[in-house]
C-alpha positions in Angstrom: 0.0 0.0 0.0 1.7 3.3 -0.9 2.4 6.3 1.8 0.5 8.6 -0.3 -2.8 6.9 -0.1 -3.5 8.4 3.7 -1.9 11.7 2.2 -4.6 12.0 -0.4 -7.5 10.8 2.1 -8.8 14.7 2.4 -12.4 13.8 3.2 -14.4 11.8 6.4 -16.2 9.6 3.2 -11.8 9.3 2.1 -10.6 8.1 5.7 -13.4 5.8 5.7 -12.9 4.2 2.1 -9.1 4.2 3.1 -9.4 2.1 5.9 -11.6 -0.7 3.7 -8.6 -0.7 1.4 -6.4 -1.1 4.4 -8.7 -3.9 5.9 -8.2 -5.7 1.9 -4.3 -5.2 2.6 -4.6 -7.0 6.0 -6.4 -9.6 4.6 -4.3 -10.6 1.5 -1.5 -10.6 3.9 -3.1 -13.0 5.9 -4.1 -15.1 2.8 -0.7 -14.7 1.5 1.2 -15.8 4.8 -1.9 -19.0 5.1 -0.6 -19.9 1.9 3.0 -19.6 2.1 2.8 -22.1 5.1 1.0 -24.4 3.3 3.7 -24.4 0.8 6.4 -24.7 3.7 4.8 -27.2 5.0 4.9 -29.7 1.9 1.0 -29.9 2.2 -0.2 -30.2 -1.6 -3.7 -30.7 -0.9 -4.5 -26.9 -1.5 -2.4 -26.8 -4.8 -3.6 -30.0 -6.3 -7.4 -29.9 -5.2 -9.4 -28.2 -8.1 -12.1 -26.8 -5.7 -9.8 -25.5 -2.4 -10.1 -22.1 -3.7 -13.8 -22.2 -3.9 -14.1 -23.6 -0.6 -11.2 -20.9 1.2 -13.3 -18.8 3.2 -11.0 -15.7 3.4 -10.4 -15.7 -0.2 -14.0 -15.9 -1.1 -14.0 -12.6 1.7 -11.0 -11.0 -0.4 -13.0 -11.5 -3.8 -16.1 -10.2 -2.3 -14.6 -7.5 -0.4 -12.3 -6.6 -4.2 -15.5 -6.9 -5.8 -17.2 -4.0 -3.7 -14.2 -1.7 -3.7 -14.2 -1.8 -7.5 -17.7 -0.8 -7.5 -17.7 1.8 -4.4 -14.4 3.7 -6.6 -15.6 3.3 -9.8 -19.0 4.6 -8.0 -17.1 7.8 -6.5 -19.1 7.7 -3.7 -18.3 5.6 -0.1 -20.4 2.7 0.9 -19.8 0.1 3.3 -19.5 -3.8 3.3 -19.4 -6.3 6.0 -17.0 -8.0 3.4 -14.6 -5.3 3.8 -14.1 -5.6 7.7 
């Protein structure tokens, strides 16, 4: 996430939409570490399993959660989604 993002945050509606975008950041980072241990731990059910994805609960949450941002920026307006927290 880039330093200028809370820079350019100007407006109550801003801070609020910046801290969804944070909440995204936290959660790929947790999906991303998840993953990594998977990997570390030689545990190939994940990789080789066609449907794992569909069934991963916080990447279903990071989809959702993408798929709202996208719409609430290309909106220009804030909203809110319990995806997002």
């Amino acid at each position: 996430m880039t330093a200028l993002a809370p820079l350019a945050a100007k407006t109550d509606s801003d801070q609020k939409a910046l801290q969804l975008l944070k909440n995204e950041h936290t959660n790929l980072g947790e999906w991303d570490n998840a993953i990594q241990a998977t990997v570390h731990s030689l545990n190939a059910e994940k990789s080789v399993n066609p449907v794992a994805a569909q069934n991963d609960p916080l990447l279903a949450k990071i989809s959702e959660c993408g798929n709202f941002l996208n719409a609430m920026l290309v909106d220009g307006e804030f909203a809110d989604s319990p995806s997002c927290h």
